[in-house]
C-alpha positions in Angstrom: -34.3 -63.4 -18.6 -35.4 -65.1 -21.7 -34.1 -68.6 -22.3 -33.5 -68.4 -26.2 -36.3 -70.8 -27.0 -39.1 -70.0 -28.8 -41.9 -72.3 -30.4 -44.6 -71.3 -33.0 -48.0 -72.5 -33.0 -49.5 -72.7 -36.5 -52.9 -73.5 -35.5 -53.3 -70.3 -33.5 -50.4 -68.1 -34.7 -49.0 -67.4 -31.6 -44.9 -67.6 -30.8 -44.8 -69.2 -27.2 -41.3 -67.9 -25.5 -39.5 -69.1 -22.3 -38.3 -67.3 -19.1 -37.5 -68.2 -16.0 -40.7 -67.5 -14.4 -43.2 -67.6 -16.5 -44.3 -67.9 -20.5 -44.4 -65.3 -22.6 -46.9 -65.8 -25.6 -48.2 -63.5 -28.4 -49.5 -63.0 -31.9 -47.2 -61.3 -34.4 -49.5 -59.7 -36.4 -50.4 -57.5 -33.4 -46.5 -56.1 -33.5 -47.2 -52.0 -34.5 -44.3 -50.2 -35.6 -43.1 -47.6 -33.3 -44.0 -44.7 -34.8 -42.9 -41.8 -31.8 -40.2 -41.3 -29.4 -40.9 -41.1 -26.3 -37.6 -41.5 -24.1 -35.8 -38.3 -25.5 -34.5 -36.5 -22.4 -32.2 -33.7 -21.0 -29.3 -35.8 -19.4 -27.1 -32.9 -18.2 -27.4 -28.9 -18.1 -23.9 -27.1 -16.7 -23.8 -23.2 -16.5 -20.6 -21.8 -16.8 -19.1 -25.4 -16.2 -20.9 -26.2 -13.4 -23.8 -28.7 -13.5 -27.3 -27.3 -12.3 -30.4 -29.0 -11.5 -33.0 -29.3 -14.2 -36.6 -28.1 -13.3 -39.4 -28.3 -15.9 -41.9 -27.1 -14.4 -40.0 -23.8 -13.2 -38.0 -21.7 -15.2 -34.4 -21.6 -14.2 -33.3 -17.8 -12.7 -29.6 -16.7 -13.7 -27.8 -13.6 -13.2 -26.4 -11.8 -16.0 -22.5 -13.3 -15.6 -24.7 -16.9 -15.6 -24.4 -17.1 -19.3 -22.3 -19.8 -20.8 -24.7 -23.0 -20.8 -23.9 -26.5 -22.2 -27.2 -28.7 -22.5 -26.1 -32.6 -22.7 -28.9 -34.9 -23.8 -30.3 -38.4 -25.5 -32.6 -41.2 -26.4 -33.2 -44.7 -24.4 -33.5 -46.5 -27.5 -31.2 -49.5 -27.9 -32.0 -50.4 -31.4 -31.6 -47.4 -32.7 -29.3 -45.4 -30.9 -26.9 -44.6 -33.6 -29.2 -43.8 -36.3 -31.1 -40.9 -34.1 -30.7 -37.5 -35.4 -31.2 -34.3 -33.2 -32.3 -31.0 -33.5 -32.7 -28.5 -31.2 -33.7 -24.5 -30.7 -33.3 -22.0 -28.5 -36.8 -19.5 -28.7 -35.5 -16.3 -27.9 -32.1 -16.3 -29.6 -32.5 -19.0 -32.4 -35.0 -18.4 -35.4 -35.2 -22.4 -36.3 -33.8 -25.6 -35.4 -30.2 -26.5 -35.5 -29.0 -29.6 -36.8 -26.7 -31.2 -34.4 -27.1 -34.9 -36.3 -25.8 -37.6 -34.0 -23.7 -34.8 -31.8 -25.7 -35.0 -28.2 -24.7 -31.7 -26.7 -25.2 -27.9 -27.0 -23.8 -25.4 -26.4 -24.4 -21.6 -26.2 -22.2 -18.4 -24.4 -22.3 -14.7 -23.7 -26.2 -14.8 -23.5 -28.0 -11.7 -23.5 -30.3 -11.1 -20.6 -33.8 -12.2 -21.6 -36.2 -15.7 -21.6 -35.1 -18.5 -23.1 -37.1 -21.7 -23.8 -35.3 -24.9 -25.1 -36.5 -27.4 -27.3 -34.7 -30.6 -28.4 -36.4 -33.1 -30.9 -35.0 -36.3 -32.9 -35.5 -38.4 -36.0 -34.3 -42.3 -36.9 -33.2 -42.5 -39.8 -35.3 -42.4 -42.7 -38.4 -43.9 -41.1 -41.0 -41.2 -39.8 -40.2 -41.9 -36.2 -39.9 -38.6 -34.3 -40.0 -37.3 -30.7 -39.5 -33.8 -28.8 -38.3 -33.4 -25.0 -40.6 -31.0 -23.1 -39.2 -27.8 -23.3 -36.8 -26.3 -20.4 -37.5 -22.5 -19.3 -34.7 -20.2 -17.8 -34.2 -16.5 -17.2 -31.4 -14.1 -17.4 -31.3 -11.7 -15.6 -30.1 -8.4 -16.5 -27.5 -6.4 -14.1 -28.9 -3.6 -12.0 -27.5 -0.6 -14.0 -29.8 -2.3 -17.0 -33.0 -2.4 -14.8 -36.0 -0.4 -15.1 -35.6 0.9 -11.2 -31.7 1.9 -11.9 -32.8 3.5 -15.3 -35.8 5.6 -13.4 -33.4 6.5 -10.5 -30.9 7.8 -12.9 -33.2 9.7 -15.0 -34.1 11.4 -11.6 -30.3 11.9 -11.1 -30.0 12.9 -14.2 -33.0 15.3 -14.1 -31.6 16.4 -10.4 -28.3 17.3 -12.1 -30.0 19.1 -15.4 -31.4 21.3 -12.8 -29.4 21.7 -10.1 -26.7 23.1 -13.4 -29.8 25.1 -14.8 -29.9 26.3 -10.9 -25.9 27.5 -10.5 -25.6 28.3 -13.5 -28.6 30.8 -13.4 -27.0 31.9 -10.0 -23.3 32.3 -11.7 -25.0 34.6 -14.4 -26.9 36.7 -12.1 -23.6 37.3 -10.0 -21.7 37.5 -13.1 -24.7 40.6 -13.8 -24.3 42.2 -10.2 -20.2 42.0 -10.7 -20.7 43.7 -14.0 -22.9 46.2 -12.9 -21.0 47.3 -9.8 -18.1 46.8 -12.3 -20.2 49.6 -14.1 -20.5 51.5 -11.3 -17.3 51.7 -9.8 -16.4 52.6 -13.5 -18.6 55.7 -14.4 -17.7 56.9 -11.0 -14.1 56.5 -11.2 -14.8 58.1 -15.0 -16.9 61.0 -13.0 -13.6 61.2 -10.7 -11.3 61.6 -13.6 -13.7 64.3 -15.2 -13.4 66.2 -12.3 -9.8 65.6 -11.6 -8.8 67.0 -14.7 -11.2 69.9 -14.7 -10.0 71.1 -11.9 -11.3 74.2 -10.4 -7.6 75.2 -9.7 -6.9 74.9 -13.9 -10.2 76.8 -14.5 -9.6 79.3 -12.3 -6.5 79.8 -13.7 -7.0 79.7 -17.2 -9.7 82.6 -16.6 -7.6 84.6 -14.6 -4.4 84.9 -17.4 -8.1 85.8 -19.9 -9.1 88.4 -17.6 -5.3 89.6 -17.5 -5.2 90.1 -21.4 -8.6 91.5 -21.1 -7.5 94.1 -18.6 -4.0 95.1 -20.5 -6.3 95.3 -24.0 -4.5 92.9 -25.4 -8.3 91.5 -26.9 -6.7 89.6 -30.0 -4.4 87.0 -27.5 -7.4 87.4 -25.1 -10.0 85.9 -27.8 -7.3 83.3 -29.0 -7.0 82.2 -25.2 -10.5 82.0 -25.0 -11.1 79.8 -27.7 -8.0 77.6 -26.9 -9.6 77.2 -23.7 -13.3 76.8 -24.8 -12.1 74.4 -27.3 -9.9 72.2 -24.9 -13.4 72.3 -22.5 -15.6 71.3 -25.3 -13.5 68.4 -26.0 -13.0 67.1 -22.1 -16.7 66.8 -22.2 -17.4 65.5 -25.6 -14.1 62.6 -24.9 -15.5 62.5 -20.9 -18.9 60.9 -22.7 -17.3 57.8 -23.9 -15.2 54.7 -22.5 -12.8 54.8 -25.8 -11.5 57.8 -27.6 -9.7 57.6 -30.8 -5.5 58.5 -30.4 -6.2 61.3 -33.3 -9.0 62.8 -30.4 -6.3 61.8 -27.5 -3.3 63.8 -29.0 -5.8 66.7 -29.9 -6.9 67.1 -27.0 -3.4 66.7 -25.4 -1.6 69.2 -28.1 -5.2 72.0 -26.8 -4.0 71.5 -23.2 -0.1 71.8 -23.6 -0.5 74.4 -26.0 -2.7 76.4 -23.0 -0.2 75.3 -20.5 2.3 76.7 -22.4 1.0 79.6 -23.4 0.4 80.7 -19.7 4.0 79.6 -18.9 5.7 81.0 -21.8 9.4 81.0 -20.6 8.8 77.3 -18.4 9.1 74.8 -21.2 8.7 73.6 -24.4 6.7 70.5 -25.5 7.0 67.4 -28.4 4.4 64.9 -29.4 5.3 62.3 -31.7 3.1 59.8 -33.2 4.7 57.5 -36.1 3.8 57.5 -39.0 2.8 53.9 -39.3 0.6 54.2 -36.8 -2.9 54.9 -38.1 -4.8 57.7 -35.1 -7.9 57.0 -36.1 -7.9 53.3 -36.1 -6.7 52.8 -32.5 -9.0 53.2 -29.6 -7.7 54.1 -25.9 -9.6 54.6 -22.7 -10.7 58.5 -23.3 -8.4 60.8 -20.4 -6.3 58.6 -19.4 -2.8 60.4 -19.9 -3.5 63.9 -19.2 -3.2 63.4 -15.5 1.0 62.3 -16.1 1.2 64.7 -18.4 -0.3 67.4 -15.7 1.5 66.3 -12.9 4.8 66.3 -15.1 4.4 69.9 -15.6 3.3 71.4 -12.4 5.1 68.7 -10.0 8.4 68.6 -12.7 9.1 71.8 -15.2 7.3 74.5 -13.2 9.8 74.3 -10.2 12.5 74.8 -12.7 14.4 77.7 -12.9 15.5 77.0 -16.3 13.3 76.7 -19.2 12.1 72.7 -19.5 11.0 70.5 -21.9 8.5 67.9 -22.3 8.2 64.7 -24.6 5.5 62.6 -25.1 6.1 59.5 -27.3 3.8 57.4 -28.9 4.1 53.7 -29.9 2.6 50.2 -31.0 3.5 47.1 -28.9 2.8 43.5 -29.7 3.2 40.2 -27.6 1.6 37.2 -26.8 -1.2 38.8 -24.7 -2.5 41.4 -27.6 -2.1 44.3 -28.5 -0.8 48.1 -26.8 -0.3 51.2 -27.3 2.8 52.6 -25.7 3.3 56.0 -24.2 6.3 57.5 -22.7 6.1 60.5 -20.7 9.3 61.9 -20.5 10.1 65.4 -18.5 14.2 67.2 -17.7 12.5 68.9 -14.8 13.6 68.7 -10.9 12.2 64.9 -10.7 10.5 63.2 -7.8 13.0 63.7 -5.2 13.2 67.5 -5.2 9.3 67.7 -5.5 8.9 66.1 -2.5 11.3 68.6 -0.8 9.3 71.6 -1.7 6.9 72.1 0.7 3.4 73.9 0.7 2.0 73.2 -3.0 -1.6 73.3 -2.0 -2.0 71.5 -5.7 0.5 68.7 -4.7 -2.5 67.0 -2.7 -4.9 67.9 -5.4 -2.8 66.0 -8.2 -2.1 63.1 -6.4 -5.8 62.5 -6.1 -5.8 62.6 -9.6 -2.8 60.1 -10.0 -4.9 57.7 -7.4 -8.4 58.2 -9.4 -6.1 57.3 -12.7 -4.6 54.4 -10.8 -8.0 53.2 -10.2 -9.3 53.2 -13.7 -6.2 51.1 -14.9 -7.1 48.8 -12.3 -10.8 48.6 -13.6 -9.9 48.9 -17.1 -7.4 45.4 -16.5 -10.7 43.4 -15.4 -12.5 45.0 -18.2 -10.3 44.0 -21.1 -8.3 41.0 -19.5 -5.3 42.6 -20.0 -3.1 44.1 -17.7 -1.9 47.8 -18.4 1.4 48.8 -16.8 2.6 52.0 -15.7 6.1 51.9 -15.0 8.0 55.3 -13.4 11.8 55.8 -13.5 13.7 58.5 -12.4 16.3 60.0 -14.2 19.5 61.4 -13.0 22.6 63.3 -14.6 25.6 63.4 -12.2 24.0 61.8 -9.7 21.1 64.4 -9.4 17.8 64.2 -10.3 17.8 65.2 -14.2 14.0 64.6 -14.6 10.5 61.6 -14.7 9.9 59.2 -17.3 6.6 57.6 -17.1 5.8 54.5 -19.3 2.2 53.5 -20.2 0.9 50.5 -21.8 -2.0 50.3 -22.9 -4.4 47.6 -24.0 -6.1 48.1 -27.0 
């Protein structure tokens, strides 16, 4: 409300100045030059484009989405409004001050979670006039899953679940070790079976009877060959009985002793081939020890014996390959009465014997499937001539 006049007394040095209430007097050579700023100030703070209160004495509390902030501020100074220079500095994300120069805003987005303190601060020019705005405090927040209680409760789940594994898995293995051993079990005593299957007491008794025959007509040189045929086809049974696998060189020996017995005893029944290619190396492949006899048994007495002609039997050896692995093929192949007839004839007291044996063998190709993860078939056809039974042809394959 000054009135534009202004008088100056030389005798005291004082400028006497008008308003419309009073008179306003002073001495010029008190003037100071302002040397601070004090009216810098935050004029606006918005957080993710909204505008939020501004506390200085508290420290502002965002979540973790809360993290786009634009800070507006200036300086009541009207003399020297456009030759004010800021700076400011965030502590916590900046190292030193920015430069914003006569730019009044800042701005700042995709925050990390932490605490944040602003400082803003101004120059005029090139005079040494300065100021700084007191300094604004806010917090963000991080999201539950980064907490310290979330981390701690899933270290516990994650401890929980280490464990509980460590737990079922320990419990898997143990019943993986009780299937394997009953696996084990059922598998030597199915093996036991098969031992005593094929030694029957029926074969034995037998074979020592047609001995004591030569014995008895002094025929002592087919007697002793007899005898050692027949200790040397035992010996074997229980040297091959010992182990799961046999080699096929042991297999067909001990197959050619036993037919060659069996023949001998039936001389005028039937005849007998075993054929192994060439290519295929005996010693190299590995079968489950006394696993064919039992067909090949049960061909003769069930098949060729019955006949009234003179039979003949074929047993064919192969290797088979497919997606699954490797076999070894074997084909059982008889000209005798075939399955049919057999059944017809009644009272073979060794009928029930041998198929015992079929079922103990049936057994072990059941075990030896969940042993090797393979699946052996046995496949039986019947074959006919004229529309009568011409013979058996039973068809193994084996996983190697």
């Amino acid at each position: 409300e000054f009135m534009g006049k202004s008088l100056f007394d030389t005798t005291s040095k004082l400028i006497y100045m008008l308003t419309n209430h009073a008179i306003v007097y002073f001495n010029p050579k008190d003037i100071k030059r302002k040397t601070s700023l004090q009216n810098l100030y935050l004029q606006k703070i918005q957080i993710n484009g909204k505008d939020s209160s501004i506390d200085f004495s508290n420290p502002l509390h965002l979540s973790y989405n809360q993290n786009y902030i634009n800070l507006e501020f200036a300086i009541v100074d009207f003399k020297n409004q456009r030759k004010t220079d800021f700076f400011y500095s965030l502590h916590g994300l900046d190292e030193g001050w920015r430069e914003a120069g006569k730019n009044r805003n800042a701005s700042y987005s995709n925050l990390a979670p932490g605490n944040y303190v602003f400082k803003l601060k101004s120059t005029i020019g090139i005079e040494d006039i300065s100021g700084e705005m007191n300094a604004l405090s806010f917090i963000i927040h991080p999201p539950f899953w980064q907490s310290w209680w979330f981390r701690i409760v899933v270290l516990f789940l994650f401890v929980g679940s280490i464990y509980w594994i460590v737990v079922l898995r320990v419990k898997a293995i143990r019943k993986q070790e009780e299937q394997k051993t009953t696996f084990n079990n059922q598998l030597a005593e199915v093996e036991m079976k098969a031992l005593r299957t094929q030694m029957n007491p029926h074969f034995i008794f037998n074979c020592l009877n047609s001995i004591n025959k030569l014995i008895l007509e002094n025929d002592t040189d087919n007697a002793s060959r007899y005898l050692s045929k027949f200790s040397r086809l035992i010996r074997m049974i229980l040297e091959n009985s010992e182990q799961r696998t046999i080699s096929l060189y042991n297999e067909v020996e001990m197959l050619s002793a036993y037919l060659e017995m069996e023949a001998y005893r039936f001389k005028t029944k039937f005849d007998y081939v075993i054929d192994v290619p060439e290519q295929i190396n005996r010693n190299d492949i590995e079968i489950p020890s006394m696993l064919i006899q039992p067909y090949v048994e049960n061909a003769i007495w069930h098949g060729l014996l019955p006949k009234t002609e003179k039979g003949e039997l074929k047993i064919l050896f192969n290797y088979h390959a497919d997606r699954e692995g490797n076999y070894l093929s074997c084909t059982i192949r008889d000209n005798g009465i075939g399955r049919a007839k057999a059944k017809e004839l009644k009272g073979n007291k060794i009928h029930n014997q041998k198929s015992m044996g079929m079922k103990v063998t049936e057994e072990r190709m059941h075990l030896l499937s969940v042993a090797s993860n393979k699946k052996p078939e046995v496949n039986i056809t019947d074959l006919f001539e004229d529309g009568i039974g011409s013979g058996t042809q039973v068809d193994l394959l084996i996983p190697l």
